[in-house]
N, C-alpha and C positions, 0 to 999 in steps of 0.2 A: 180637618174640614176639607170635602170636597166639594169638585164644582157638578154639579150638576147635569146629567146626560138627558137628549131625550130619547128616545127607545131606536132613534136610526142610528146613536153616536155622539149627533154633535149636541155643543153648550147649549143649556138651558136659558132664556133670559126673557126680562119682565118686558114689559110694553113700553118701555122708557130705555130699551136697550142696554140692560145693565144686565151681567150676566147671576144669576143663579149657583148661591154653593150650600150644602147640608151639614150642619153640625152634627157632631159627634152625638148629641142629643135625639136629633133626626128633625130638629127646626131646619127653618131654609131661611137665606138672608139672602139682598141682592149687593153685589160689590161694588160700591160706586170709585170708579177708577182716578177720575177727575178729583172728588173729593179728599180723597188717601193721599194724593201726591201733593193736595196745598196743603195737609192737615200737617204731610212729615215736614215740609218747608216749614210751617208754624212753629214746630216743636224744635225745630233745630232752630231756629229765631228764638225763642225761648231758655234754650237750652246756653244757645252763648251769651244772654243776656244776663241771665244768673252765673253764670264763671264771669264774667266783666264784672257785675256787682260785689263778689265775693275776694277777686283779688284787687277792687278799689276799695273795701273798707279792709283790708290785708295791711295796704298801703299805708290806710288813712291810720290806721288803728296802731303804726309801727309809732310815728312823728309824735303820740302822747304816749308813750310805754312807760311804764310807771306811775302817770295819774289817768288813768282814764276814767278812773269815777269822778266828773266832774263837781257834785256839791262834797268829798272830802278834800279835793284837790284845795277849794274856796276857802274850806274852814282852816286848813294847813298856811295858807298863803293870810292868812288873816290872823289867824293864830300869830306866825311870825311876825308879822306887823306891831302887836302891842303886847310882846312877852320878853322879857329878857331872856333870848335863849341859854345865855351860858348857866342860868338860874336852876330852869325847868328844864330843860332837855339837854340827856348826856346825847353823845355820841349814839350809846346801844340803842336808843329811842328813837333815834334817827332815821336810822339802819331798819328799825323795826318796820316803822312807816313807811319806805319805802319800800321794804318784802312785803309787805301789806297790800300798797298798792298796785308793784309789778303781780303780785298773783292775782287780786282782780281783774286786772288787765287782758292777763294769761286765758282766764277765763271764758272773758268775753269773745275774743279770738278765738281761743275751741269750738263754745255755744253758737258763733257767727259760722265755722269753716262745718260744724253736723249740721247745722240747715243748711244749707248753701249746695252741702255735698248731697243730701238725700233731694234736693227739689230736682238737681241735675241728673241724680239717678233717674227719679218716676219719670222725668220727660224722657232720657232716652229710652227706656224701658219702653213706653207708651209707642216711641219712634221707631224704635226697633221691631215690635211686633207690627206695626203697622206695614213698613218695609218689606216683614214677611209676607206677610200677605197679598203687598203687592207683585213680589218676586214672584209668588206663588202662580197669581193671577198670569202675570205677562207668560211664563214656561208653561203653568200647567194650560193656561188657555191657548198657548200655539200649537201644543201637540193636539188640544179638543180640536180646534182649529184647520190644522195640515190637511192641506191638500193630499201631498205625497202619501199620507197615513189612508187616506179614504182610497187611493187609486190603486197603491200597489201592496200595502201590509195585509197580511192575513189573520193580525190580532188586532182587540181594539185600541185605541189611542192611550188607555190610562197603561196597559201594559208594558207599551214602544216607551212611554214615558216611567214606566217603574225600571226599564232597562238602561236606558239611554238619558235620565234625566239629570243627572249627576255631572253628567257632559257640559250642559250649558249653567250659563251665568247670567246675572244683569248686573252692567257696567254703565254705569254715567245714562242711566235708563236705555238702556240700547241689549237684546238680548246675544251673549258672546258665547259662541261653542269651542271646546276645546278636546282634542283626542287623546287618547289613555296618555300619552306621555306629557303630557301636559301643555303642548302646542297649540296656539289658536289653531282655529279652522280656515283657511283662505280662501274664495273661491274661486271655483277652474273656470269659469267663465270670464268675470270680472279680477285677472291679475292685480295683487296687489293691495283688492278688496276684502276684509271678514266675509267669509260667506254669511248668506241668512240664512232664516232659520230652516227651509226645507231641503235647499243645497247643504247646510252642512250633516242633516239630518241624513242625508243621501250618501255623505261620502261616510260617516258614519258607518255605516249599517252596510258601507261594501268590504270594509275590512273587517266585519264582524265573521267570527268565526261559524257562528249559525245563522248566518241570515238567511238561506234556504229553508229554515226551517218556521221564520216569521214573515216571510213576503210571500205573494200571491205566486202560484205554481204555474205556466203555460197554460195548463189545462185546466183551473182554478178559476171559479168565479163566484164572485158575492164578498161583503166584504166581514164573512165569518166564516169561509171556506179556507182548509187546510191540505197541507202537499201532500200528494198520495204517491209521490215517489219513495219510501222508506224512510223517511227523516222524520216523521213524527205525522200526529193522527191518525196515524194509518193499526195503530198497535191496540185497538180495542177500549183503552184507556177512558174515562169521560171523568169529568170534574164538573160539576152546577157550577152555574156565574158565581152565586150565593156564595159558596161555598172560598170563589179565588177571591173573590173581594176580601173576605175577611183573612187574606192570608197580609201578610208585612208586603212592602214594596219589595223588599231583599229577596224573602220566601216567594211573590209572584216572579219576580223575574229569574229565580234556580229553577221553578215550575217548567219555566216558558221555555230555555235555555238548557235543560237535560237531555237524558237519551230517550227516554221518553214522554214525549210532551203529549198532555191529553188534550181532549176534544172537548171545549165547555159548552155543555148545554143548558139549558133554561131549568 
């Protein structure tokens, strides 16, 4: 699923300001942001309310082990009441009704711990993809987003973001960058602080070993103009939009990132 471009770049989004993304089908849905984030609270309320439930009758289910069927528990305790046991029941009969009992028991425990376990599954299932999507929204909508992307990159945002996207994270909903060694990002302005997302975006992309080849050139203008100093564009090469989009994030950014990177046109 992606989000949605209008033809200058940036995010698409409805009249209620929610932004625009297309399924792999070619529908379009609107992402409601607000929505997602009570929906994953729900589910994870949900989710540990069935684990509380599942290790309280755990509990409960431990303290009758051996009669938990309660009308044969009634009939045994009733039975003993007006039989001569030493009559009617050895010892092995004993013994039997009680393997009898503890494996129903046994049972019901199992029966209790596969539902309990599959309703916990679908909810995080449900939470999880939901998550994605919002991880998705928060990154992939600050690169739609970036200032820095519109002023100084010479490719468009989803590229910078096939490259460079693997970098950040959301943590405690807050979006965190981290450099190839696995470093948060801090920034040089504010010691001390996470950089955001365009400062780290920045420092990014100064240790990148081609970054002359995806930022705007001196002489460079527009923000689909490429460097005509030797480093790429400049080799005859053309690639249609069409044609990168349908390439993997991995394949667009070896594209971008080679010795020679083509010029995409319409």
């Amino acid at each position: 699923m992606k989000l949605k471009l209008t033809e200058d770049g940036k995010a698409a989004v409805l009249q209620d300001g929610k932004p625009v993304y297309v399924k792999d089908d070619g529908t379009e849905i609107a992402f409601d942001v607000p929505q997602t984030v009570a929906t994953i609270a729900r589910l994870n309320g949900e989710a540990k309310a069935h684990r509380e439930g599942k290790e309280a009758a755990e509990t409960k289910l431990k303290l009758f082990e051996g009669i938990e069927d309660p009308e044969a528990a009634r009939k045994a305790i009733e039975l003993a009441k007006n039989i001569d046991e030493s009559k009617l029941l050895s010892a092995g009969k004993v013994e039997e009704i009680k393997a009898a009992a503890r494996k129903a028991a046994e049972e019901q425990v199992a029966a209790a711990q596969k539902q309990s376990a599959e309703k916990i599954s679908a909810v995080e299932k449900e939470r999880d993809g939901l998550r994605t999507d919002l991880y998705g929204e928060k990154i992939g909508g600050s690169f739609t987003r970036s200032k820095l992307i519109q002023d100084k990159f010479a490719i468009p945002a989803d590229m910078v973001q096939a490259r460079f996207g693997q970098n950040f994270k959301v943590e405690e909903g807050k979006i965190v960058a981290y450099d190839s060694a696995g470093n948060k990002v801090f920034s040089h302005s504010k010691p001390g602080e996470l950089a955001d997302f365009d400062e780290a975006l920045e420092i990014l992309v100064g240790s990148y070993a081609y970054k002359d080849q995806i930022l705007k050139g001196a002489n460079n203008s527009g923000s689909g103009a490429r460097p005509s100093n030797g480093n790429g564009g400049g080799n005859g090469k053309t690639m249609t939009k069409a044609a990168f989009d349908a390439l993997s994030p991995a394949q667009q950014a070896a594209t971008m990132t080679g010795k020679d990177i083509p010029t995409l046109v319409d």
